[in-house]
Biopython code that builds the backbone (N, CA, C, O; Angstrom):
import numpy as np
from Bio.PDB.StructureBuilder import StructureBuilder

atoms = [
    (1, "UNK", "N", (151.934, 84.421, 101.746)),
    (1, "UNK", "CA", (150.865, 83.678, 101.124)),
    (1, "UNK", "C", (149.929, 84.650, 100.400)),
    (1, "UNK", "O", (149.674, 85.778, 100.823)),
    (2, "UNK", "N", (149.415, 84.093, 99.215)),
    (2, "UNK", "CA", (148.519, 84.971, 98.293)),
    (2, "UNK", "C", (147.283, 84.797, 99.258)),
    (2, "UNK", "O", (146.919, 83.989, 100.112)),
    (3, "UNK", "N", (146.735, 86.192, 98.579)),
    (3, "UNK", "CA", (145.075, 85.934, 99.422)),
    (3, "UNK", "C", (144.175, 85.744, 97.947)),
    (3, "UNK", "O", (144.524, 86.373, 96.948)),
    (4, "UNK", "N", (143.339, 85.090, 97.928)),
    (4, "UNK", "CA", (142.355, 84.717, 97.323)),
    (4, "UNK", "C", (141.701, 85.509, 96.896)),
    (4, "UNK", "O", (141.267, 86.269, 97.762)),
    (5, "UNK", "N", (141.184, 85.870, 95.235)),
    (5, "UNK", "CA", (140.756, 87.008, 94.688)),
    (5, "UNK", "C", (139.039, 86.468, 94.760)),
    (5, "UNK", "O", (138.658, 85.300, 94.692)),
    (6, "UNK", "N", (138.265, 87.580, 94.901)),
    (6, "UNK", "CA", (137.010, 87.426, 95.205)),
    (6, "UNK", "C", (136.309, 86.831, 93.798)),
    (6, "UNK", "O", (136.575, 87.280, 92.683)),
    (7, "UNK", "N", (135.493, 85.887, 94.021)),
    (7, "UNK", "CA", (134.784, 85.885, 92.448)),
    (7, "UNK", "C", (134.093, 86.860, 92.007)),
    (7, "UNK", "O", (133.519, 87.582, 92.822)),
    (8, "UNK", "N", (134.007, 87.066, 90.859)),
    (8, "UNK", "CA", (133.458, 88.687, 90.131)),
    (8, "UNK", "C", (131.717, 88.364, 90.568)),
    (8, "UNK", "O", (130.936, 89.172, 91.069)),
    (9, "UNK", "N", (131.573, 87.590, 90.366)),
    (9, "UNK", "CA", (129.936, 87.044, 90.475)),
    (9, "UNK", "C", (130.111, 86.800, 91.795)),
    (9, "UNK", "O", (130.477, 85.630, 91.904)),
    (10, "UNK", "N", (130.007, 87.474, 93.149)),
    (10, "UNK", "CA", (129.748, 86.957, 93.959)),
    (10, "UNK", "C", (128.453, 87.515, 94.769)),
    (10, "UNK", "O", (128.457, 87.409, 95.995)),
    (11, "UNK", "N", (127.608, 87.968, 94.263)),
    (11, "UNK", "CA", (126.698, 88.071, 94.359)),
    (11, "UNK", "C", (126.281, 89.550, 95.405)),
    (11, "UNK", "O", (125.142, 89.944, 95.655)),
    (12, "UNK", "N", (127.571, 90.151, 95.872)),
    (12, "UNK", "CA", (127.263, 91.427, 96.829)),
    (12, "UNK", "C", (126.922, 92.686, 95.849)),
    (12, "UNK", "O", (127.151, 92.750, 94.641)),
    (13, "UNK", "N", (126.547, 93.293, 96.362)),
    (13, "UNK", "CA", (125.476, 94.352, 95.838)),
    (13, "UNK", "C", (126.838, 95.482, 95.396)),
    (13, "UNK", "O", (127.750, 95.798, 96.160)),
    (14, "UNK", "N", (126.709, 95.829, 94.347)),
    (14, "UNK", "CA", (127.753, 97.023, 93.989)),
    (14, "UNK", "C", (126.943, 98.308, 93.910)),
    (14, "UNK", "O", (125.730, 98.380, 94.107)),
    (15, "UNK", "N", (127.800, 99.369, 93.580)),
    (15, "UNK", "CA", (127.445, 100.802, 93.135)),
    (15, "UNK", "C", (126.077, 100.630, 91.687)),
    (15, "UNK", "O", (124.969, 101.133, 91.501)),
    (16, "UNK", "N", (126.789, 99.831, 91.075)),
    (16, "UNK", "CA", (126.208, 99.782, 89.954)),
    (16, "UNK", "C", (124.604, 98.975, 89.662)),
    (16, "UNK", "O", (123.688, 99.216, 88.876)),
    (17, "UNK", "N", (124.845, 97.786, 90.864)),
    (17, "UNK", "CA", (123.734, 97.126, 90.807)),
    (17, "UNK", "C", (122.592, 98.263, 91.365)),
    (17, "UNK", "O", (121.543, 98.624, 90.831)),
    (18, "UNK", "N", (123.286, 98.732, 92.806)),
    (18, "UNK", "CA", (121.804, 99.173, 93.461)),
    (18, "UNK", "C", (121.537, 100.421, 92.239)),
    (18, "UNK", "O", (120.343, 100.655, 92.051)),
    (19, "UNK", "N", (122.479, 101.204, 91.431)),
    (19, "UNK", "CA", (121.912, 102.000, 90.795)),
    (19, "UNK", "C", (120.818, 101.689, 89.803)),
    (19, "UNK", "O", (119.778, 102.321, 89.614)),
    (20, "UNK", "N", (121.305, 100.452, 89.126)),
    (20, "UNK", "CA", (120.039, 99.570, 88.341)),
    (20, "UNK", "C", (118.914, 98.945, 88.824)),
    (20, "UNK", "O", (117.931, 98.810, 88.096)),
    (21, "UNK", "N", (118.930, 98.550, 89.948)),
    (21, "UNK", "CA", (117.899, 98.338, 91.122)),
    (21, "UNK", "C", (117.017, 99.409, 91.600)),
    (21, "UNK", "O", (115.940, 99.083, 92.100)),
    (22, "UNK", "N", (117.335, 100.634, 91.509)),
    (22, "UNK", "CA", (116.869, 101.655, 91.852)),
    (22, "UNK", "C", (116.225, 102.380, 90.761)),
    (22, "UNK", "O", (115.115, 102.890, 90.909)),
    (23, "UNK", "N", (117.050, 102.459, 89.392)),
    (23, "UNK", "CA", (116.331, 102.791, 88.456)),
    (23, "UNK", "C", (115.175, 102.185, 87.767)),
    (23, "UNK", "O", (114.317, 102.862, 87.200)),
    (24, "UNK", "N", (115.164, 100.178, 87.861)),
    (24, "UNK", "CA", (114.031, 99.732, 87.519)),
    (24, "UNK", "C", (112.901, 100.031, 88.791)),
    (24, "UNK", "O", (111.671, 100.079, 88.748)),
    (25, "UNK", "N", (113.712, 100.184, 89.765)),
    (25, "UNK", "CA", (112.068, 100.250, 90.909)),
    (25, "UNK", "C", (111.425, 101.773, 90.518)),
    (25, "UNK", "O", (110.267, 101.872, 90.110)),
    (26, "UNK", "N", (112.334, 102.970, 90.696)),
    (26, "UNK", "CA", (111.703, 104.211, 90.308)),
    (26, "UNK", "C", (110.837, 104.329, 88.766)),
    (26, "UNK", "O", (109.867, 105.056, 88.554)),
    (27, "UNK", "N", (111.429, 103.492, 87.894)),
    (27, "UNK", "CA", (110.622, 103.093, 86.791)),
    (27, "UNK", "C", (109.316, 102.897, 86.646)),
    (27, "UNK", "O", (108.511, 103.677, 86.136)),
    (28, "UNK", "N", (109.050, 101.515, 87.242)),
    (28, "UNK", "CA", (107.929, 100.711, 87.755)),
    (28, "UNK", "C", (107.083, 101.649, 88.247)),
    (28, "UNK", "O", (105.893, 101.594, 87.938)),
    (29, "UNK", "N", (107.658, 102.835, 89.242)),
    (29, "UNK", "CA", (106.314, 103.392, 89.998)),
    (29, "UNK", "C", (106.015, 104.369, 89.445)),
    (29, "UNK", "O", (104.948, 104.884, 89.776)),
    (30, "UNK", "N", (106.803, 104.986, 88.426)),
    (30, "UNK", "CA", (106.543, 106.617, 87.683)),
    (30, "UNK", "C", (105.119, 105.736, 86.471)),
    (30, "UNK", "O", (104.007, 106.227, 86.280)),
    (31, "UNK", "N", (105.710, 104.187, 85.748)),
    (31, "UNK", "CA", (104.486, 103.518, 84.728)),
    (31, "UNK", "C", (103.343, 103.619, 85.404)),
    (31, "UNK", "O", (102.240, 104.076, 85.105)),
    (32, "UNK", "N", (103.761, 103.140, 86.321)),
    (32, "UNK", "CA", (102.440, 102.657, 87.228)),
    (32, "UNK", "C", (101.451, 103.936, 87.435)),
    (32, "UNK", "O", (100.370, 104.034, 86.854)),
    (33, "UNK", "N", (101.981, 104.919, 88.358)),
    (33, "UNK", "CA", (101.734, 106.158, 88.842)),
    (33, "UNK", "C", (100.699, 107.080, 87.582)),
    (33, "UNK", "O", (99.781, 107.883, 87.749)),
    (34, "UNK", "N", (101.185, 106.664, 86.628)),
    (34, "UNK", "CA", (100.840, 107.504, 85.148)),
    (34, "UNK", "C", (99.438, 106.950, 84.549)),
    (34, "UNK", "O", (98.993, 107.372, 83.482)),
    (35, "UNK", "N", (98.940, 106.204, 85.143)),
    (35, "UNK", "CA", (98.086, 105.326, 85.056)),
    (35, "UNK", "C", (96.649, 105.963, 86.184)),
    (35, "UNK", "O", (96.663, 106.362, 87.349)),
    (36, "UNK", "N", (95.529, 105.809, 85.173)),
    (36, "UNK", "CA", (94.432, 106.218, 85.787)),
    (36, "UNK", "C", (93.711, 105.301, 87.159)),
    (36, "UNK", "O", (93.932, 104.091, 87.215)),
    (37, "UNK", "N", (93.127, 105.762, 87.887)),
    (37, "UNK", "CA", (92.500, 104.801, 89.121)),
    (37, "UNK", "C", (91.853, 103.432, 88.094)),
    (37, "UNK", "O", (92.327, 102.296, 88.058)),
    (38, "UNK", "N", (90.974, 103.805, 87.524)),
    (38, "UNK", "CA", (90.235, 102.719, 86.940)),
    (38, "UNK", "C", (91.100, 101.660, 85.910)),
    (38, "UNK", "O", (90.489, 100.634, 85.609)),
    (39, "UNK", "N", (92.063, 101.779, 85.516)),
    (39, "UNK", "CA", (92.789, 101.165, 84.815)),
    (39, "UNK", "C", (93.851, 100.289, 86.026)),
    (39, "UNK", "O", (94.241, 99.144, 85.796)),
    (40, "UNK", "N", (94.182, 100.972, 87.188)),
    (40, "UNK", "CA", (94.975, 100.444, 88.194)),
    (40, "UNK", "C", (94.071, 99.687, 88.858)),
    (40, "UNK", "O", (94.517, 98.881, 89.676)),
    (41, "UNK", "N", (92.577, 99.781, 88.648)),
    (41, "UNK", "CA", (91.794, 98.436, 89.255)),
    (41, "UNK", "C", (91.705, 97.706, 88.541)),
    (41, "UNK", "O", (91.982, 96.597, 88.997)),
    (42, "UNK", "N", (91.409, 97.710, 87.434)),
    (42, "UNK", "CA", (91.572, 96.598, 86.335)),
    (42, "UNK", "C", (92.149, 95.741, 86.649)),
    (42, "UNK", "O", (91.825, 94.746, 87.298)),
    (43, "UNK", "N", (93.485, 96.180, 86.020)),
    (43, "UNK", "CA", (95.318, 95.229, 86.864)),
    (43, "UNK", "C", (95.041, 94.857, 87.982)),
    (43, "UNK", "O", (95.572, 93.749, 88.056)),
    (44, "UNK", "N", (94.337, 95.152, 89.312)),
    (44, "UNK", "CA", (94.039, 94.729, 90.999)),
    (44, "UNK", "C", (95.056, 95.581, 91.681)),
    (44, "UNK", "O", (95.871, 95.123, 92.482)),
    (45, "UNK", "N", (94.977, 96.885, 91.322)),
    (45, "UNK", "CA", (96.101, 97.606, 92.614)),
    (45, "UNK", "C", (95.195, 98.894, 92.362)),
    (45, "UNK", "O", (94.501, 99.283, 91.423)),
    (46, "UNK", "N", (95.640, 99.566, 94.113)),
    (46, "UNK", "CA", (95.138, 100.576, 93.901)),
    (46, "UNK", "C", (96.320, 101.555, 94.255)),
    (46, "UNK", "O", (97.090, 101.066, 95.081)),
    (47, "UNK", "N", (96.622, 102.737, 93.856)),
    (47, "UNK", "CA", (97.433, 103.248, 94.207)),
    (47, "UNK", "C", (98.361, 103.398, 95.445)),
    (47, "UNK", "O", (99.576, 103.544, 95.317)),
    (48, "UNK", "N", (97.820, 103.362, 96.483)),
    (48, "UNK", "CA", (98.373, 103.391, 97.646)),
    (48, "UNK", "C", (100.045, 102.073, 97.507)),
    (48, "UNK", "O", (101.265, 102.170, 97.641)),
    (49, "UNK", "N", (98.834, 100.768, 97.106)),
    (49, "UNK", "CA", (100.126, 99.752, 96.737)),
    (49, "UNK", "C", (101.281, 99.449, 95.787)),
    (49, "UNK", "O", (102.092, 98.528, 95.692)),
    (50, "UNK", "N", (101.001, 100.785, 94.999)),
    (50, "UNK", "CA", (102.438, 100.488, 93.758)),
    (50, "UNK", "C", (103.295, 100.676, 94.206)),
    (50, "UNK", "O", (103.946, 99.964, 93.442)),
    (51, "UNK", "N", (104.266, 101.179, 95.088)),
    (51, "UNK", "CA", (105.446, 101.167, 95.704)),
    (51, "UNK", "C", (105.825, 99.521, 96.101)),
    (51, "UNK", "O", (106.912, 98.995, 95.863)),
    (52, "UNK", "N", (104.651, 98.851, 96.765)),
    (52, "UNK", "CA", (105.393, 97.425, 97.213)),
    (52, "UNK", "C", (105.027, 96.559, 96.057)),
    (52, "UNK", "O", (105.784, 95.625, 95.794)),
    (53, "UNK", "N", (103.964, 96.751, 95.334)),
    (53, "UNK", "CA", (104.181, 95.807, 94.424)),
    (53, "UNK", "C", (105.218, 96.071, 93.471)),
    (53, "UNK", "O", (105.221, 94.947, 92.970)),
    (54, "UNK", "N", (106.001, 96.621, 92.908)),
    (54, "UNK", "CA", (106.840, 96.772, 92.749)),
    (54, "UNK", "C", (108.287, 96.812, 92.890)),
    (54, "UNK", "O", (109.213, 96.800, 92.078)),
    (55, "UNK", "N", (108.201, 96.870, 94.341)),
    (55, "UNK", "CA", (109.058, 96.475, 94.942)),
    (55, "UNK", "C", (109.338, 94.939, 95.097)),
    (55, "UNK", "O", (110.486, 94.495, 95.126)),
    (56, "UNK", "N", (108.129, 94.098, 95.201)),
    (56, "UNK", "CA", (108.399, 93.095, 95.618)),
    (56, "UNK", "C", (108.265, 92.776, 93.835)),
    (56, "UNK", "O", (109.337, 92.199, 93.654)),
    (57, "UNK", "N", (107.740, 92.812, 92.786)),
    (57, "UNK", "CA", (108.041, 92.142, 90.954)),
    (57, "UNK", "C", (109.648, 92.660, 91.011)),
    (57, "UNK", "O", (110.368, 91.853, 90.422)),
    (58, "UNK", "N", (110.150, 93.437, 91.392)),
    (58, "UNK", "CA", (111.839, 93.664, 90.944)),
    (58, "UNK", "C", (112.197, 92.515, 92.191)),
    (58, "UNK", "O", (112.162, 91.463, 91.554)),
    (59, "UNK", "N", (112.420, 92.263, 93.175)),
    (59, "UNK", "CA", (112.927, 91.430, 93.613)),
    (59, "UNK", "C", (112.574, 89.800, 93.632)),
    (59, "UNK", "O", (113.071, 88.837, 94.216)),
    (60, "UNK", "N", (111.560, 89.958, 92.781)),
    (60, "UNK", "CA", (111.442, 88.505, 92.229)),
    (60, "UNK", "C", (111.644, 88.469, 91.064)),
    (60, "UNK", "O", (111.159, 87.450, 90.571)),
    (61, "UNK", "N", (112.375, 89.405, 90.020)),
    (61, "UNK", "CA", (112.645, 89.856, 88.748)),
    (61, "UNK", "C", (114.074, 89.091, 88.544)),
    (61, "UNK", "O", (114.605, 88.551, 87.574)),
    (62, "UNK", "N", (114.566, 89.359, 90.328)),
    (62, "UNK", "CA", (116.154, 89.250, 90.343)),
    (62, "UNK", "C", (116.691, 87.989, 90.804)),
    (62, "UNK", "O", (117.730, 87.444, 90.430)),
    (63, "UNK", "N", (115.882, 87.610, 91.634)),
    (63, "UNK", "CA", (115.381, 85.995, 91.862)),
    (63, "UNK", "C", (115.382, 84.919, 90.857)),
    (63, "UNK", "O", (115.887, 83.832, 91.138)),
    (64, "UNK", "N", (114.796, 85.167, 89.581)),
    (64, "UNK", "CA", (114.809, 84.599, 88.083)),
    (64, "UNK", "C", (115.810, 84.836, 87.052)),
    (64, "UNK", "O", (115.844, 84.313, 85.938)),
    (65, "UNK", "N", (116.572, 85.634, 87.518)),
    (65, "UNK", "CA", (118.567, 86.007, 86.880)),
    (65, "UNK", "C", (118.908, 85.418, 86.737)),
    (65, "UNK", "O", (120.077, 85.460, 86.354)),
]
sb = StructureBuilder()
sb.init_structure("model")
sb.init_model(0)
sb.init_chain("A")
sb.init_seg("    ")
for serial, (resi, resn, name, xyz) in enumerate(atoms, 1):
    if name == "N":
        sb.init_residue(resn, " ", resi, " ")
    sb.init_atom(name, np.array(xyz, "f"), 0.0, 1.0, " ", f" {name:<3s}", serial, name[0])
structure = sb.get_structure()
């Protein structure tokens, strides 16, 4: 009996995704990072939090795919 070929879209995480996943998050925090205190209050973050906010806009980035 044949075994059943996986769908290409099946939604598990490849080499390639987490590399693109990884490159928009390291992205996000180098923009962010480059950015003066007073301009990062403006926006409502203060440094300490750009790692999760960021973290959490890419995974609601991917959510809207």
């Amino acid at each position: 009996m044949a075994k059943a070929k996986k769908a290409i879209n099946d939604n598990t995480p490849t080499i390639f995704g987490r590399l693109r996943k990884w490159i928009e998050y390291s992205g996000g925090v180098s923009a962010l990072n480059r950015l003066d205190d007073r301009t990062l209050l403006d926006i409502g973050l203060t440094r300490s939090e750009i790692s999760d906010y960021v973290r959490e806009w890419s995974n609601k980035s991917d959510d809207a795919a």
